[in-house]
N, C-alpha and C positions, 0 to 999 in steps of 0.2 A: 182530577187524578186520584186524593184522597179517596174518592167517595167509592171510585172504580176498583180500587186496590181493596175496600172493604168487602163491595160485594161481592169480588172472584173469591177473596176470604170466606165468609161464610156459604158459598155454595160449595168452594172446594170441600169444607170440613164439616156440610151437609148440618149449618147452627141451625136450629130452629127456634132458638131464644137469645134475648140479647142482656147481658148485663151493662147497662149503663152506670160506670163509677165516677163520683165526682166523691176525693178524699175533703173530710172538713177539717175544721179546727184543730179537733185531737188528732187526725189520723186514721180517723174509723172512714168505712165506705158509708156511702150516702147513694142514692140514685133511685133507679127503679130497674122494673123489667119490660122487656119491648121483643115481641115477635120480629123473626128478623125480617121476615116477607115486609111490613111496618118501617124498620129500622133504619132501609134507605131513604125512604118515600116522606116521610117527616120530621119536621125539628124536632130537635131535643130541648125541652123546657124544665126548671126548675127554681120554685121560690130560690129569692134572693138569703132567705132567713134561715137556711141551713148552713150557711157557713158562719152563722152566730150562733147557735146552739152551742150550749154545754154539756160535757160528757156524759149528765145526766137526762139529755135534752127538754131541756128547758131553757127559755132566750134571756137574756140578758136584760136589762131595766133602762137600757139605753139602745136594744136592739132598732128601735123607731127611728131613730137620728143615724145610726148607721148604715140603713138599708130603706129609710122611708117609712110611713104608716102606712103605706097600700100594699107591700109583702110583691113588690112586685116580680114578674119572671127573670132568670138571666140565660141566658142562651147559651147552649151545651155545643161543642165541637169536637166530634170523636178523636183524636191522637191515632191512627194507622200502627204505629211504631209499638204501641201496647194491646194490639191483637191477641189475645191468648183464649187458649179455651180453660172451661172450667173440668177439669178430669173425675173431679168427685160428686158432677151431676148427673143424673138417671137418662134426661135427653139430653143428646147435643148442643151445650149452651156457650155461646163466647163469653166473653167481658172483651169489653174496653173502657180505656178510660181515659175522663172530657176534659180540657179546658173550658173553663168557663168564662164569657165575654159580658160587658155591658149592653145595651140596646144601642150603644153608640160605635160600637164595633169592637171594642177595647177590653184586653184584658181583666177580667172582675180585678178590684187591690185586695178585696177581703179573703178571696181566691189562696189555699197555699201554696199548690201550683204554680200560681201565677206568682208569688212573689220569689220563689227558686227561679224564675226563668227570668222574673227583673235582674238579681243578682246575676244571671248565668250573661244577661244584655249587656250591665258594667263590663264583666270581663273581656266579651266580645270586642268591643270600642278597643281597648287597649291591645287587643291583638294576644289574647290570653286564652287556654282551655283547662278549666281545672277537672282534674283527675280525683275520682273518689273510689274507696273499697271500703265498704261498713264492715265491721263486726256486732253481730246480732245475741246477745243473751238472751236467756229466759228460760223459767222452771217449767218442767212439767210435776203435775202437780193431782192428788185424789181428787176427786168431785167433792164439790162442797154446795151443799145446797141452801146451808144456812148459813149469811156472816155474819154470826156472831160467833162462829167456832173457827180459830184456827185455822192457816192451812198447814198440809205437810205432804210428804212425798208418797206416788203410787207406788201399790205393788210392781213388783219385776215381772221378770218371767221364771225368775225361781219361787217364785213366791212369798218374799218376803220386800221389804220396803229399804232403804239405803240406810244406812247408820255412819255418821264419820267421814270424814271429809275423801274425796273419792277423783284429787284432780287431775286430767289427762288418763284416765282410768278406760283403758279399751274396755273389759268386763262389764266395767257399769255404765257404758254405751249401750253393749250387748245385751244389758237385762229388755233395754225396751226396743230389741231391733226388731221386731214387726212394725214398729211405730218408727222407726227414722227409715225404712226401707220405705214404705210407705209414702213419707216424708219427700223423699228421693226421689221417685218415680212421677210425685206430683208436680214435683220441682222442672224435672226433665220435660217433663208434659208440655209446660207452660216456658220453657227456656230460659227459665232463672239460671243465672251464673253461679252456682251458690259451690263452694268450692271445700275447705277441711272443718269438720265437726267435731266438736272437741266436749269432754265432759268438763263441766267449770268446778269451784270448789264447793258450791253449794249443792244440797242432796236433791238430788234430781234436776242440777243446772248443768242446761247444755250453752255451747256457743256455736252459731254459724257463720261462716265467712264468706263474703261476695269476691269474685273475683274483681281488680279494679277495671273502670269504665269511666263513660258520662257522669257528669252527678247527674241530670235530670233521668237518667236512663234506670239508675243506680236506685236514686227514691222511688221510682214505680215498683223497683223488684222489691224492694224491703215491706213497702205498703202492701204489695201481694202476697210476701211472702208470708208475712203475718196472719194474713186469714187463712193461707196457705196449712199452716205448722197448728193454729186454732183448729181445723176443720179437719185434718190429721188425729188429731188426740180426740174429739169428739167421737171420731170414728171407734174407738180402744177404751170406748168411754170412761175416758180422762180429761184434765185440761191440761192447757197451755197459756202460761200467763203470762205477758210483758210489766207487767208492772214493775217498779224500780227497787221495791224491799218488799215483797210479799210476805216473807217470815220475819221473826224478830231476830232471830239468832242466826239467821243465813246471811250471806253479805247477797246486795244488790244487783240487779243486772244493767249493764250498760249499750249501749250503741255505740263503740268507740265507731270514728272515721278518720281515718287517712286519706290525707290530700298532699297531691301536689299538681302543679300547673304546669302546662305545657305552652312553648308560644304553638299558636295556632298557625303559623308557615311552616315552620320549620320542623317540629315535633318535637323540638327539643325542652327538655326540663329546663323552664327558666329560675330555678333554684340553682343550679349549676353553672359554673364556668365553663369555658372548653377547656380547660388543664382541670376538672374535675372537683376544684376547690369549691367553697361555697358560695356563691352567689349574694350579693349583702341582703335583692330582696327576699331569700332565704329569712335571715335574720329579720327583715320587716314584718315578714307574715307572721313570725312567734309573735314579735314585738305588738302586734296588731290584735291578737288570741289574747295576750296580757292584759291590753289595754281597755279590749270590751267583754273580755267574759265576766264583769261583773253586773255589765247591764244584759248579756246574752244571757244571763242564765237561766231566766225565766223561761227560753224557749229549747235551752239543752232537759231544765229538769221542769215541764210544763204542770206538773199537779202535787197535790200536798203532799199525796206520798213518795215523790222524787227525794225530798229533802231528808229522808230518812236515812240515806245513802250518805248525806254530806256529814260524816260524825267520825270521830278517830277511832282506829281499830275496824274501819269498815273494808278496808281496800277500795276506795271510792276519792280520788281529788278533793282537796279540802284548800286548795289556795292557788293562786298564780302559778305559780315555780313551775320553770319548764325545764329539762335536761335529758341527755343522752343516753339509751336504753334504759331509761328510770321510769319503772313504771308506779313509782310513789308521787310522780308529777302530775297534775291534767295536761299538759303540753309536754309529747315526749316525741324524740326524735332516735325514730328506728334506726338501727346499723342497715347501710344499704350503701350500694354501688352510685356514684353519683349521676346517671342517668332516671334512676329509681326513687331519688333524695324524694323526701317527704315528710310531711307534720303528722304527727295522731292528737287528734283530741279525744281526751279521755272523760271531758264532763257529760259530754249527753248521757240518758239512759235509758232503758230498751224501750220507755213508754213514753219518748220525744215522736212527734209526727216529725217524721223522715225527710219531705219537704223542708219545714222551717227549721228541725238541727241543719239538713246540710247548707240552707239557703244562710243563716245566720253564723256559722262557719265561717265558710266562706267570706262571707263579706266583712266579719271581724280580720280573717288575711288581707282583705281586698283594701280594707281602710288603712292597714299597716303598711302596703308597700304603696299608695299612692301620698301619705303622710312621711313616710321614711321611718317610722316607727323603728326606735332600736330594745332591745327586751334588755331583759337583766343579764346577769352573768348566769350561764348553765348550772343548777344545782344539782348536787354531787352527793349529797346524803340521803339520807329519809324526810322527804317532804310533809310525810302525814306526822312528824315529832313538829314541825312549825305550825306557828297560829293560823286557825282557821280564819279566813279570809272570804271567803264565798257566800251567797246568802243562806241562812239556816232554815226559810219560810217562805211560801212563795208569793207572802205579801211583800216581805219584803224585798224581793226576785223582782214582783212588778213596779214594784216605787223606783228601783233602781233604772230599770228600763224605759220608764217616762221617763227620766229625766235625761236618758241617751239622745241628744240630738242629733248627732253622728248617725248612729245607728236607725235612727226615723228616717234621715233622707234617702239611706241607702234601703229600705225595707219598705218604704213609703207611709208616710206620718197615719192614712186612714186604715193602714193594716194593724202598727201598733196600736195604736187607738181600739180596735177590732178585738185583738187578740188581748190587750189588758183587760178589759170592759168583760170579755168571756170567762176567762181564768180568773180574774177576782169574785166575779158572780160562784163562779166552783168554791172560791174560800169560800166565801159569807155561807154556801150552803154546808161544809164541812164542820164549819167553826160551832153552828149549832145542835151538833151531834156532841151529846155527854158520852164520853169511853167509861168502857169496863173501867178501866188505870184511875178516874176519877172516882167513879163510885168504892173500888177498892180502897184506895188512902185519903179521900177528903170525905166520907159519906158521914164518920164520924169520931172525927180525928182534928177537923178543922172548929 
């Protein structure tokens, strides 16, 4: 029936090429390209050893024990449901994008796919559907050809660059509206939910929002959306960057996500009573956000430069504390109708792969309410005046996360094992890089 649904798809929309996506570790696309005439007619194969790659692609020092010393195949299976075409290709091109399985039929675990849809099975068993809407930051930003310069913001369309903090600013939208129209129309293309855009307080930070959905539905439009918004500004030749603190003086951009669960019979928010009061497993799911975002966070702020975000004065979460429209908290809980009730998490940031924030989300709720997990009392002040609590490194982000047992069973022990083994290979290679910062005050000073 899949395979049927594919083919009326690209005859209808007359593809003649096929983009085969399997997202990896970071979040980046991996695959190839496949004629579609091709596309029905054979498997879809890929080494196992792309989803151990590091963002620099280079594998890992224990890639061998993860995936084998033979590199061997794992077998791609289109998803229907992520049919889209490519609007900013010259031919008619789809994408789709695969799950990836073992040679034993089984979900790959090193897969991040696959581990969103472990998480998404738990909930299932309990007769649970969690509800997600991301919010998406990120700058646009001049072309930069050398890093060792600075970034900073493009021209407008008046021709001059932004100066000054500019937030919810329709005008300084409009300097780059060929480039969010643009934006727009690709979005429409492809049937991204992608709903108010907003300018953030950084010069040239935008945010966009999804309408809510699926989480697994949700992670595909975020992961497209990204190349989406890259391939947009490329056109304007400018970029677009996810990264978590690209300036030093700009504050960070995040991936905030709102969840809330629904029972799966009923459709009702099982956050909520029927007299509209809160639900106590309401309170378990914070309680649950508390209790493992300090081993989660290695996968809300997945690279060195995440942590650059966790520092006072940044507008960035800097500790546990959750509380009611407080957006000084990482865990803040929106004003809403109690049909609507729901959490935000505020630690991820816009350069988390979309898969494992929402899948490790989630399942930090998911451990709270099957624990009974109670949270602390809702705090009422400015959170970022209290001690930083978070990891400030993301070595030390991974130490914490071994030692998560809880969070191995629910993620599955060979994934974390996978994703530490990747992300600390990215330290070791960052750590060997001298900064400007050092040559400036120790070159002869120490």
């Amino acid at each position: 029936m899949t395979t049927a649904k594919i083919e009326k798809w690209l005859q209808e929309n007359h593809i003649t090429e096929v983009e085969c996506l399997v997202p990896d570790m970071t979040g980046n696309a991996r695959g190839k390209f496949i004629p579609a005439s091709k596309f029905i007619k054979e498997d879809s194969r890929l080494p196992e050893s792309i989803l151990v790659q590091t963002v620099t692609g280079d594998y890992t020092q224990t890639h061998e024990e993860l995936v084998g010393p033979t590199d061997g195949d794992m077998m791609l299976e289109p998803d229907a449901d992520t049919m889209r075409v490519v609007p900013w290709a010259v031919d008619p091109t789809g994408q789709i994008i695969h799950d990836c399985y073992t040679r034993e039929g089984e979900l790959h675990p090193l897969a991040t796919r696959s581990v969103l849809r472990r998480v998404l099975k738990l909930y299932e068993k309990e007769g649970w559907k969690p509800i997600v809407a991301p919010e998406v930051e990120y700058y646009l930003i001049q072309k930069n050809l050398d890093p060792d310069y600075e970034l900073g913001p493009p021209v407008g369309r008046s021709g001059r660059r932004e100066a000054g903090r500019q937030s919810y600013s329709i005008d300084a939208v409009n300097e780059f509206e060929p480039i969010v129209e643009e934006m727009y129309d690709f979005c429409e293309a492809q049937e991204l939910d992608v709903d108010t855009l907003i300018h953030e307080s950084g010069l040239a930070q935008m945010e966009i929002n999804f309408r809510h959905g699926e989480a697994l539905n949700l992670a595909d439009q975020v992961f497209v959306f990204k190349r989406t918004m890259r391939e947009t500004a490329l056109r304007h030749d400018i970029y677009a960057t996810f990264m978590a603190k690209p300036m030093q003086y700009e504050p960070g951009s995040a991936l905030h996500i709102h969840q809330s669960v629904l029972d799966a019979r009923t459709g009702q928010n099982i956050f909520s009573k029927e007299d509209g009061s809160e639900h106590e497993r309401f309170r378990h799911f914070i309680g649950g956000l508390q209790r493992y975002t300090p081993g989660a966070i290695a996968c809300f702020a997945p690279s060195v430069n995440s942590y650059r975000r966790f520092a006072p004065d940044i507008a960035a979460p800097i500790n546990v504390h959750w509380g009611y429209e407080n957006r000084t908290t990482g865990i803040r809980v929106p004003d809403s109708k109690p049909e609507a009730r729901r959490v935000e998490n505020r630690f991820p940031g816009a350069d988390a792969n979309p898969y494992v924030a929402i899948a490790v989300s989630l399942a930090c709720g998911y451990l709270g309410m099957k624990k009974k997990l109670k949270p602390s009392q809702p705090h009422r002040g400015d959170a970022f005046q209290e001690p930083i609590t978070v990891a400030r490194s993301l070595e030390e982000a991974l130490r914490l996360l071994e030692e998560d047992s809880d969070l191995h069973k629910v993620l599955g022990k060979k994934f974390v094992k996978a994703y530490c083994a990747v992300k600390m290979e990215e330290f070791e290679a960052f750590n060997k890089v001298i900064s400007s910062w050092e040559r400036e005050y120790l070159l002869l000073n120490v």
